[in-house]
KEVOMAR-845902 format. One record per residue: x, y, z of N, C-alpha, C, O in turn; residue in one letter; residue number from 0. Coordinates in steps of 0.02 Angstrom, whole numbers, padded with zeros to 5 digits. Layout:
BEGIN
n_px,n_py,n_pz,ca_px,ca_py,ca_pz,c_px,c_py,c_pz,o_px,o_py,o_pz,res,n
X,Y,Z,X,Y,Z,X,Y,Z,X,Y,Z,a,NUM
...
END
This chain:
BEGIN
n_px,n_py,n_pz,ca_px,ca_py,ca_pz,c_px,c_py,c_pz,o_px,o_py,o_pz,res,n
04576,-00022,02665,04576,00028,02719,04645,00040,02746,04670,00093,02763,x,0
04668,-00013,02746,04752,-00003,02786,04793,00013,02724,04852,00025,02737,x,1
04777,00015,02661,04785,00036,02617,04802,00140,02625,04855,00169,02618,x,2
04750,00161,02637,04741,00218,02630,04772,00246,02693,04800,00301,02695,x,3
04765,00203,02748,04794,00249,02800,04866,00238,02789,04901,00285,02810,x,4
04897,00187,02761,04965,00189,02754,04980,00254,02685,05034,00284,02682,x,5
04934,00264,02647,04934,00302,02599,04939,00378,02631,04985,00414,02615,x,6
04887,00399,02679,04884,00463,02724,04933,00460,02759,04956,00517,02770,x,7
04972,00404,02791,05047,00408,02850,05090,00463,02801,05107,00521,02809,x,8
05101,00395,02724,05156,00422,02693,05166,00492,02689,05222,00510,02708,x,9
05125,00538,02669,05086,00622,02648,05136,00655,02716,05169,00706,02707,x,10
05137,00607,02801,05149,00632,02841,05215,00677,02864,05227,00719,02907,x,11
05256,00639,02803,05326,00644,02798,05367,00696,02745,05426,00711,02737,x,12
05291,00719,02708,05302,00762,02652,05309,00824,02689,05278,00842,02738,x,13
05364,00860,02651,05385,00911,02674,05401,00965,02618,05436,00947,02571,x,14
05373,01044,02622,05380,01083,02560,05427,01116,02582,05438,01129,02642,x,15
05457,01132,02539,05520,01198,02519,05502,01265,02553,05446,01277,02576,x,16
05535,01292,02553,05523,01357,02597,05494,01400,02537,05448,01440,02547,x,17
05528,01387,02465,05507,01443,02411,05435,01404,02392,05393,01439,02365,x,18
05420,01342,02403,05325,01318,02394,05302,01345,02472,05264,01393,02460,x,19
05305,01340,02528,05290,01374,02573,05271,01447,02589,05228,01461,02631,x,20
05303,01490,02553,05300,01561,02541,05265,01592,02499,05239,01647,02503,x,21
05263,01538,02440,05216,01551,02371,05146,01528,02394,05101,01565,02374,x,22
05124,01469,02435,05072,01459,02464,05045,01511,02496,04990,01531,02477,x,23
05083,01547,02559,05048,01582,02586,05039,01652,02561,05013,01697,02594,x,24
05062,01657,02499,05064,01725,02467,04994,01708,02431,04951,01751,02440,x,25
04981,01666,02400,04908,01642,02363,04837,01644,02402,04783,01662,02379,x,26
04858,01612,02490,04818,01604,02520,04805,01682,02539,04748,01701,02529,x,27
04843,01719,02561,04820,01800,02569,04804,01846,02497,04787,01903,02512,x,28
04805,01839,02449,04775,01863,02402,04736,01839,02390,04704,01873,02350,x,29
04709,01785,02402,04643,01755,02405,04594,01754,02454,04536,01732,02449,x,30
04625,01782,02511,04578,01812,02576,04588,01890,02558,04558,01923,02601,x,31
04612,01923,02521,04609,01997,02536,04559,02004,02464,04516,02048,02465,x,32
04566,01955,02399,04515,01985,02357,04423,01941,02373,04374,01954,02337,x,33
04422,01908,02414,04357,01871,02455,04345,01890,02522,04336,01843,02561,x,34
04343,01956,02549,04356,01989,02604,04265,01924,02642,04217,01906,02608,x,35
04275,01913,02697,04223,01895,02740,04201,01937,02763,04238,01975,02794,x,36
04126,01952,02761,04085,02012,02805,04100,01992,02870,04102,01935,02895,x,37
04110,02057,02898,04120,02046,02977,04036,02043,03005,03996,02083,02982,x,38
04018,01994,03052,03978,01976,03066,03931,02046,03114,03959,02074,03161,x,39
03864,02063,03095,03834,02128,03131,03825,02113,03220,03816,02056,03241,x,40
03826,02148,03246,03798,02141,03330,03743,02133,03323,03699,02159,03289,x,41
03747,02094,03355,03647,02031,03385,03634,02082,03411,03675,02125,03428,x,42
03555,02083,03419,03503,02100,03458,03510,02114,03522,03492,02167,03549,x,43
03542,02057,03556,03563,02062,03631,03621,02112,03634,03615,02163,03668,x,44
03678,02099,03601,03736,02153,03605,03698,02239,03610,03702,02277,03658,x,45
03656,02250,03537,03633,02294,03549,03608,02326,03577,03615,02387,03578,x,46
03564,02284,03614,03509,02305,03699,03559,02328,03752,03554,02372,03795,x,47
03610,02283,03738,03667,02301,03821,03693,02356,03800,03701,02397,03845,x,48
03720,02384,03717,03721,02446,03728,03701,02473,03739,03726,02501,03788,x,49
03625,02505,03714,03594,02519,03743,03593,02570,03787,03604,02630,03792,x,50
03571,02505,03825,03541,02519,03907,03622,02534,03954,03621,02560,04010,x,51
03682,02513,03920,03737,02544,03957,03735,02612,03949,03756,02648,03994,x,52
03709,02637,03890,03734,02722,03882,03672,02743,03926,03691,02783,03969,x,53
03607,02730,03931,03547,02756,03948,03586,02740,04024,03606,02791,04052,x,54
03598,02683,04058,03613,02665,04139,03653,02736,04138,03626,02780,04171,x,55
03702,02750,04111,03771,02803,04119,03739,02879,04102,03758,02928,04134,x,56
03693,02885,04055,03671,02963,04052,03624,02969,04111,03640,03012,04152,x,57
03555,02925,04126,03536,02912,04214,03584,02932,04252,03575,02990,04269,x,58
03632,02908,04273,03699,02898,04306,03701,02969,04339,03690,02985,04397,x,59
03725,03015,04272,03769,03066,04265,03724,03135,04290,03743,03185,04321,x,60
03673,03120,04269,03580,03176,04282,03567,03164,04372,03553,03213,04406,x,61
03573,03108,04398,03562,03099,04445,03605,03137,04489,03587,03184,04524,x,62
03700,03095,04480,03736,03141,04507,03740,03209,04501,03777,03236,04541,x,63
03709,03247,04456,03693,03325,04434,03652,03343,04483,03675,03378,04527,x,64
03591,03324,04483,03536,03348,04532,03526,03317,04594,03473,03332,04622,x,65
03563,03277,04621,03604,03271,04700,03658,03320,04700,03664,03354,04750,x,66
03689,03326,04660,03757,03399,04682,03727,03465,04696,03734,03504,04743,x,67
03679,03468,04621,03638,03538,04634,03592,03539,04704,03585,03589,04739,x,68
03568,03486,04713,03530,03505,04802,03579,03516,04858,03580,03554,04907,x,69
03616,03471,04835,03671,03477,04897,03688,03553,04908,03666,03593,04950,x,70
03737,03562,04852,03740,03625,04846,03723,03682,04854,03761,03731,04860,x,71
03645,03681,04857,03584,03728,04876,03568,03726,04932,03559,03778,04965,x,72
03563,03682,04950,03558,03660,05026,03608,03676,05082,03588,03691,05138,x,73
03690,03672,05062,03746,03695,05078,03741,03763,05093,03749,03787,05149,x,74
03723,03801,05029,03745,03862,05034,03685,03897,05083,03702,03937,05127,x,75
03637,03885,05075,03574,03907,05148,03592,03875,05205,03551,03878,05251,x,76
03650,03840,05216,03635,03815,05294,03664,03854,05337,03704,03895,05315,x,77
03654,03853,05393,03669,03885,05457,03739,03846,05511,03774,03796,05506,x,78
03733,03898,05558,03791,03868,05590,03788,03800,05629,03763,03823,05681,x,79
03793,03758,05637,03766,03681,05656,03751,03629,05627,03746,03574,05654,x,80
03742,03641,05571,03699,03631,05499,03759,03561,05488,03818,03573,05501,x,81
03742,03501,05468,03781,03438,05433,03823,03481,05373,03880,03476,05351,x,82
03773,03520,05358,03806,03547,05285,03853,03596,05267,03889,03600,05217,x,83
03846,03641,05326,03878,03714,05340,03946,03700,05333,03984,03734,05300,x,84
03967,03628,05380,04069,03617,05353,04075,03635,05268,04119,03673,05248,x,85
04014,03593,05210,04022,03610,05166,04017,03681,05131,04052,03696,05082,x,86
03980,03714,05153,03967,03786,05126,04050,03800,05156,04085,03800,05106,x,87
04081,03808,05201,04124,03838,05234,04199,03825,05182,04239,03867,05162,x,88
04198,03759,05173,04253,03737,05133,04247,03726,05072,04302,03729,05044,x,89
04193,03710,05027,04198,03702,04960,04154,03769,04926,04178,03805,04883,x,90
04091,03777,04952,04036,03821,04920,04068,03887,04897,04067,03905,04838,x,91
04102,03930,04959,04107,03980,04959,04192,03993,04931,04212,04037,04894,x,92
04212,03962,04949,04290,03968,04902,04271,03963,04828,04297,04003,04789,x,93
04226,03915,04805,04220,03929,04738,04171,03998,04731,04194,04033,04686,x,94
04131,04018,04751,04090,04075,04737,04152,04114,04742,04183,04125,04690,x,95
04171,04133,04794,04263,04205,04771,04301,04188,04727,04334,04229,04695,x,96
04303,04129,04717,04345,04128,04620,04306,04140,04586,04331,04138,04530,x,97
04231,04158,04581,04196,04187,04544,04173,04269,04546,04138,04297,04504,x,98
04194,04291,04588,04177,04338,04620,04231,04388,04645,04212,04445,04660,x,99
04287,04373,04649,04359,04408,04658,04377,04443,04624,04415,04484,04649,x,100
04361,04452,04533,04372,04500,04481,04323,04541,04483,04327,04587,04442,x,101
04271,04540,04522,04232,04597,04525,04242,04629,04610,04234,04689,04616,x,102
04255,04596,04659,04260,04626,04716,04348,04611,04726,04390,04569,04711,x,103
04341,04688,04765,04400,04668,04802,04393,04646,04875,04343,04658,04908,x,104
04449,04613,04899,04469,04560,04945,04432,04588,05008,04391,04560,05045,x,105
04457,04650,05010,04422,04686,05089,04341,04672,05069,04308,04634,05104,x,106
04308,04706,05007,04252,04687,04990,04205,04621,05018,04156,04613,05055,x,107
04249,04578,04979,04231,04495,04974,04246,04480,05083,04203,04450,05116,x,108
04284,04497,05102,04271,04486,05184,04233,04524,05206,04216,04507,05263,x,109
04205,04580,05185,04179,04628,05221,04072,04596,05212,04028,04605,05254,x,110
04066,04566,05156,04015,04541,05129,04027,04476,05179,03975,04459,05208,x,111
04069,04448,05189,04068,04360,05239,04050,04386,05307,04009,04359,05344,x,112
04090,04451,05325,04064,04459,05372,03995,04468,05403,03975,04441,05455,x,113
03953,04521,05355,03886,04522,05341,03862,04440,05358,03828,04421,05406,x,114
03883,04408,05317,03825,04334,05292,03845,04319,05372,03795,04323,05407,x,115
03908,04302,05412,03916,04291,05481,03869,04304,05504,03825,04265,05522,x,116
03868,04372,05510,03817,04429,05587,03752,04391,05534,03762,04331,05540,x,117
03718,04397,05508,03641,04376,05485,03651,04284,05504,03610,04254,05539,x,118
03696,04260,05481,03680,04199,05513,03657,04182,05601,03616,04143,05625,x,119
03703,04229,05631,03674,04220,05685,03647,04258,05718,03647,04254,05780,x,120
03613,04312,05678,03552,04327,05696,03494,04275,05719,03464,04264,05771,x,121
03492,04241,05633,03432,04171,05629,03445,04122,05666,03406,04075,05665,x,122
03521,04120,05720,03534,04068,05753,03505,04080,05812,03483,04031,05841,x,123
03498,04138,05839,03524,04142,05902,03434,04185,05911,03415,04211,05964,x,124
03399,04183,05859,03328,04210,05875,03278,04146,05847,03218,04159,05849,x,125
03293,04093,05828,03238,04029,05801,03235,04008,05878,03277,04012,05923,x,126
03150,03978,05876,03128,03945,05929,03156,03900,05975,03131,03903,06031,x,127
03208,03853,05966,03237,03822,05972,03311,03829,05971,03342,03784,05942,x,128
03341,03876,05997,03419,03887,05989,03455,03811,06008,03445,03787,06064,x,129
03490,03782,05966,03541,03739,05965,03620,03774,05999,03653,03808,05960,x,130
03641,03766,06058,03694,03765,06083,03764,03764,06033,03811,03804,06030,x,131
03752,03705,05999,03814,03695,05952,03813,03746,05904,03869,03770,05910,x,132
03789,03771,05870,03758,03822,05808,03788,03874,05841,03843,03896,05821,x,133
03749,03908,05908,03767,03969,05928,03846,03978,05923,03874,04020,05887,x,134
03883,03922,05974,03963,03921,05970,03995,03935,05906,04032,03981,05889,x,135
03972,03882,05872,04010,03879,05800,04000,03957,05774,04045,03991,05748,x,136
03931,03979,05789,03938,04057,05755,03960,04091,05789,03960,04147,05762,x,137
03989,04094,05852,04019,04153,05889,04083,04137,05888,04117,04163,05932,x,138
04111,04100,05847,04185,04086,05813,04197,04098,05745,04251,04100,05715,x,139
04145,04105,05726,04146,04110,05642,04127,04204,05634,04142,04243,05588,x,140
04093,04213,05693,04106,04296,05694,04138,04347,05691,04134,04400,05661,x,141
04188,04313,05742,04267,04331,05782,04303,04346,05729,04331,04399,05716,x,142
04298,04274,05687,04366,04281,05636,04325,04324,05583,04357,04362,05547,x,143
04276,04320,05578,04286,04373,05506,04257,04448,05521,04240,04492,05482,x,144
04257,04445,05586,04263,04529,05603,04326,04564,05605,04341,04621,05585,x,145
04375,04499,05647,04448,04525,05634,04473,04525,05579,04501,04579,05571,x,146
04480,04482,05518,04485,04499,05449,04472,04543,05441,04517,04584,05431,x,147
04413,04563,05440,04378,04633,05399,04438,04686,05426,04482,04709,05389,x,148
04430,04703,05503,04475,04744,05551,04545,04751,05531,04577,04802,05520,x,149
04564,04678,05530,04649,04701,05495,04661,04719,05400,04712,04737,05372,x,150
04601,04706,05375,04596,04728,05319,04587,04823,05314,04615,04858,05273,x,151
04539,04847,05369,04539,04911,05360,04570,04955,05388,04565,05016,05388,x,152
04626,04894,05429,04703,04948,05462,04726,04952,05392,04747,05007,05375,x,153
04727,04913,05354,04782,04918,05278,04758,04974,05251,04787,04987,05198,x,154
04728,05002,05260,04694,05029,05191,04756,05117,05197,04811,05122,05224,x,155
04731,05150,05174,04764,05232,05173,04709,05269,05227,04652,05253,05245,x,156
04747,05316,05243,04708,05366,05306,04662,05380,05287,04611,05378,05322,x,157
04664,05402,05209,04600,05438,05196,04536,05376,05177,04486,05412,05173,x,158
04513,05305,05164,04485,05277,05161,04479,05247,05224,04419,05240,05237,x,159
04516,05226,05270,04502,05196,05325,04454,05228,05370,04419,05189,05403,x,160
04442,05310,05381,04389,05329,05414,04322,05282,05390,04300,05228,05413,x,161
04305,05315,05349,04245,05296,05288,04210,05216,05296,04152,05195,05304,x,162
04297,05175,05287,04276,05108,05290,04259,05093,05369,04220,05046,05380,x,163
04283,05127,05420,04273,05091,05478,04206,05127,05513,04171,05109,05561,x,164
04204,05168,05482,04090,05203,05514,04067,05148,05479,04040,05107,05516,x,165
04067,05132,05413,04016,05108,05384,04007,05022,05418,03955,04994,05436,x,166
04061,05000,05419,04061,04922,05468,04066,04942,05545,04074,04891,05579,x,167
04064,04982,05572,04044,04999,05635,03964,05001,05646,03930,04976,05690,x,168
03943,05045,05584,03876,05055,05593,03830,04990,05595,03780,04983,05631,x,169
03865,04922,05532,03842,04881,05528,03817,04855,05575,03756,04853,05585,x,170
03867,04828,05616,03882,04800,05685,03840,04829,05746,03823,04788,05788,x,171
03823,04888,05753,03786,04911,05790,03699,04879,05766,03650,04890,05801,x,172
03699,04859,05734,03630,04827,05718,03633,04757,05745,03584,04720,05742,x,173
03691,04739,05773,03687,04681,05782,03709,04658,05860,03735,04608,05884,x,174
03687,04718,05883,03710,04737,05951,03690,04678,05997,03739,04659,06029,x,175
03631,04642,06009,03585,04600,06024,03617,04538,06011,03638,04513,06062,x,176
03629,04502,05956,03669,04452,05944,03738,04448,05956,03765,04394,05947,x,177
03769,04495,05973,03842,04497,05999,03839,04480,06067,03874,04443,06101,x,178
03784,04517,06080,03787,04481,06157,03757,04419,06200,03763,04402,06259,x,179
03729,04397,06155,03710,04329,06147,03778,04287,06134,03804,04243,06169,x,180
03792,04308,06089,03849,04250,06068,03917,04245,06130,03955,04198,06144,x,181
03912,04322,06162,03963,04338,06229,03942,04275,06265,03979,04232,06289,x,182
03879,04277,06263,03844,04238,06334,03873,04149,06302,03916,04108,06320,x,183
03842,04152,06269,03876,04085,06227,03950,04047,06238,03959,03991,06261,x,184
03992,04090,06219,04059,04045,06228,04083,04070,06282,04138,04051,06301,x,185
04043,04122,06322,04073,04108,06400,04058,04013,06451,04087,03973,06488,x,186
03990,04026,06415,03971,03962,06463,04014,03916,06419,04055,03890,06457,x,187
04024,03893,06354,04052,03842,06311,04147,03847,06329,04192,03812,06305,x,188
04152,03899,06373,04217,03891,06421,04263,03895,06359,04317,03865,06356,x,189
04231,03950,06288,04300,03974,06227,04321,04038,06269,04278,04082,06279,x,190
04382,04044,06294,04395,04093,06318,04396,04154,06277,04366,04207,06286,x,191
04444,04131,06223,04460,04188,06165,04398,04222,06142,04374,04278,06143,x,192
04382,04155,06116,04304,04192,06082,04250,04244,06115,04214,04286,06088,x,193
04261,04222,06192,04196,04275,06240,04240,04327,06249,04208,04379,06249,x,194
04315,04338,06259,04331,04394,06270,04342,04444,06206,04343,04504,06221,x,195
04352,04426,06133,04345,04469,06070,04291,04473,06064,04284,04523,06028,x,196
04220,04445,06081,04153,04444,06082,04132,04504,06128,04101,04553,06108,x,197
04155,04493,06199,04138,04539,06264,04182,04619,06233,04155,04674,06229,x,198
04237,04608,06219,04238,04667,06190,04210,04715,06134,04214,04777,06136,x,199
04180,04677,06081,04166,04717,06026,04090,04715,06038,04058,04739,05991,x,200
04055,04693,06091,04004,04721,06123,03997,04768,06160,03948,04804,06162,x,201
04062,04774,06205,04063,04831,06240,04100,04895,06203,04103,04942,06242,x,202
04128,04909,06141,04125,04960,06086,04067,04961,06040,04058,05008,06002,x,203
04026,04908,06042,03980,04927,05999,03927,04977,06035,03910,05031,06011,x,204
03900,04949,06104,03869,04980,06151,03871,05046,06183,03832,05085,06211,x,205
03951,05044,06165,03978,05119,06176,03950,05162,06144,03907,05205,06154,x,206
03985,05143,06095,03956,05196,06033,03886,05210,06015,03868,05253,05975,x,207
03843,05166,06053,03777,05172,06021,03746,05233,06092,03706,05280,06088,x,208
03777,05214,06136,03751,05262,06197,03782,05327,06161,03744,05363,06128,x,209
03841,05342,06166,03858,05399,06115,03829,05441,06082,03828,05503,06087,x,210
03800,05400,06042,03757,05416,05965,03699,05438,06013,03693,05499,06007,x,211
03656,05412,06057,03608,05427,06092,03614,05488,06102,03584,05530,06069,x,212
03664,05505,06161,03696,05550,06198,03667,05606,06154,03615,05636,06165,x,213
03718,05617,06092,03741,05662,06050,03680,05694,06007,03672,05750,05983,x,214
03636,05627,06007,03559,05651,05984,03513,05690,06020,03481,05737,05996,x,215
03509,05666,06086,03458,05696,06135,03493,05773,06146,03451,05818,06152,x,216
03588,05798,06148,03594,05844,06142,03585,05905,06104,03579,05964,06121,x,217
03585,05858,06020,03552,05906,05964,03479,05929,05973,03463,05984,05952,x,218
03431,05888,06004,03361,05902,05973,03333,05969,06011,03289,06005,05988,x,219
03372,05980,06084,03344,06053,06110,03355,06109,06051,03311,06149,06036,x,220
03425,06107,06016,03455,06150,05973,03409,06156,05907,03395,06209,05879,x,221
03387,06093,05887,03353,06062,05815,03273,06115,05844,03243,06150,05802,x,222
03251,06113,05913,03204,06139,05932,03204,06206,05915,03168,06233,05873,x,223
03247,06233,05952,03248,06311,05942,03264,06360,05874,03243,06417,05859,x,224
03316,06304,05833,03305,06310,05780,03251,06320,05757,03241,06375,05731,x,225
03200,06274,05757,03137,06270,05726,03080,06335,05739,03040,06358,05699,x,226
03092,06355,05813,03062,06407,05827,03075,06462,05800,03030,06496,05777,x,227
03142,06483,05798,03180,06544,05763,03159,06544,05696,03126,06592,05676,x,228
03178,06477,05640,03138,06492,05580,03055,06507,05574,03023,06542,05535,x,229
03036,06469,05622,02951,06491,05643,02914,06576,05631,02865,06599,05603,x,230
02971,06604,05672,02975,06669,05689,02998,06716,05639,02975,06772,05629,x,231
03047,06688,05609,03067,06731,05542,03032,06740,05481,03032,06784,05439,x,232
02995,06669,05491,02946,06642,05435,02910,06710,05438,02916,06754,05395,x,233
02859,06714,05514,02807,06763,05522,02829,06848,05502,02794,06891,05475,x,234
02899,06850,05528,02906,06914,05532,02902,06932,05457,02872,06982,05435,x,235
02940,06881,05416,02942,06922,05337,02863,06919,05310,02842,06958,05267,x,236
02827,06873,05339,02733,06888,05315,02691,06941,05332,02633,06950,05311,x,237
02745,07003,05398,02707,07040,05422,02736,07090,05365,02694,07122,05334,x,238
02801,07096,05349,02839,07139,05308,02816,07131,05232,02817,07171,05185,x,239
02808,07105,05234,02768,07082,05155,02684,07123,05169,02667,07167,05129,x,240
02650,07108,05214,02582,07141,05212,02581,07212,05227,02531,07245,05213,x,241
02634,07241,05256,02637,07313,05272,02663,07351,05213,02648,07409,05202,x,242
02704,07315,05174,02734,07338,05123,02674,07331,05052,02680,07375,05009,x,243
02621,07279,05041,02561,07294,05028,02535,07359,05032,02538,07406,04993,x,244
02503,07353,05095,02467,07416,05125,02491,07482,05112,02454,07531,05104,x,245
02555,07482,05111,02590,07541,05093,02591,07569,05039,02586,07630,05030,x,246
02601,07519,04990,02575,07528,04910,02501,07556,04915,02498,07617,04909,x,247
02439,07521,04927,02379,07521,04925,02356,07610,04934,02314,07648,04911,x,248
02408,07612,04978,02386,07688,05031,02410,07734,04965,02367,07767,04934,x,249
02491,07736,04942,02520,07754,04910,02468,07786,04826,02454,07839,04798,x,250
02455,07708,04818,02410,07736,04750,02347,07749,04747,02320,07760,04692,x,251
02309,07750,04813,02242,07793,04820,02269,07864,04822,02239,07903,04786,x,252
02319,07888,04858,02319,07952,04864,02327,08014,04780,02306,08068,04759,x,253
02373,07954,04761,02399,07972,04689,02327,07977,04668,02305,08032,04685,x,254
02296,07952,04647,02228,07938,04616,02171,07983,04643,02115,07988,04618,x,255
02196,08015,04701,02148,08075,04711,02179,08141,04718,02153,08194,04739,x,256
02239,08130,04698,02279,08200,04672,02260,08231,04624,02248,08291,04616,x,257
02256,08162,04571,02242,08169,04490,02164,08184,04491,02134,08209,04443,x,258
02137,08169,04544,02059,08188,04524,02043,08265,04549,01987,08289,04539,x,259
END
């Protein structure tokens, strides 16, 4: 025994050449590259965790899809008060006008916000339950995109600016009722600005609608007499038409007893 381990010491001391060293490991890799080892397959378990990682991550991804899409939907219907409405205000609708900007132009695209404004607080300021905060927020969110619209249709040329400013005048006059609601609103909520561009474009909208009254009740005596005069002309040409009959009638009996 002490035989052999003195036999294994000796071995300890053996030392190869760099050119047997090099030739070794040149043998040992051509002998691993022509006996290639199968790379061992993924277990059962590996496989399951894939799996269920891609299935956890496509779940994942469907979920976050149809939470964005409600959100989103939900966003874009909300009203002024609304948790959600900051989002419609800042993300929803800036992306809808990058979608929507190559087909409208700019005055367009404000002139349409303004619309969605005045109808929002219509539904604000007429639901059972008016919320205080809602009303405010919409009688600020009015302001500004009525004045947008307004300094958009000073830009325009003489000859379009009539045109454009009846037709958003007229709008506005439908919304006569909620303007003055919203007056009443940020007077008490102590927005100064807001009740006095509010108090004013109530008191031009109001104007103009008495106006329009005015200008109607003055036409309809005229629209009246009109109506009588054609009444009358109507008759007179039905009497001229039957005499001019008769006249014939008379005309060709006589003929007819000439000839007889």
């Amino acid at each position: 025994m002490n035989n052999e381990e003195t036999f294994i010491k000796s071995f300890r001391n053996v030392k190869l050449s760099l050119d047997a060293r090099r030739r070794m490991r040149a043998e040992l890799s051509a002998y691993a590259d022509f006996y290639a080892v199968p790379a061992a397959g993924a277990s059962l378990l590996q496989q399951t965790r894939f799996f269920m990682n891609r299935f956890s991550y496509a779940v994942g991804v469907c979920s976050f899809l149809l939470m964005g899409g409600s959100i989103a939907y939900a966003g874009h219907i909300s009203l002024p008060g609304s948790p959600l409405y900051p989002v419609k205000l800042a993300i929803l609708e800036p992306v809808e006008r990058v979608f929507t900007i190559r087909e409208q132009t700019t005055i367009d695209w404000n002139i349409d916000l303004a619309y969605r404004r005045l109808d929002e607080a219509d539904i604000v300021t007429h639901v059972s339950e008016p919320s205080l905060k809602g009303e405010a927020q919409a009688a600020i969110r009015v302001v500004d995109a009525v004045r947008t619209v307004q300094k958009n249709i000073d830009a325009l040329p003489s000859s379009a600016r009539a045109e454009a400013t009846v037709a958003f005048n007229e709008k506005l006059s439908t919304h006569e009722n909620t303007l003055a609601r919203l007056a009443l609103v940020a007077s008490t909520s102590k927005a100064t600005s807001t009740a006095s561009a509010l108090n004013k474009l109530f008191t031009e909208v109001h104007a103009r609608a008495e106006r329009n009254t005015s200008s109607k009740d003055a036409r309809e005596p005229s629209r009246q007499q009109q109506k009588a005069t054609d009444e009358k002309n109507k008759e007179s040409r039905s009497k001229q038409q039957h005499n001019v009959l008769d006249n014939e009638m008379i005309e060709s009996f006589f003929d007819k007893d000439a000839q007889e």
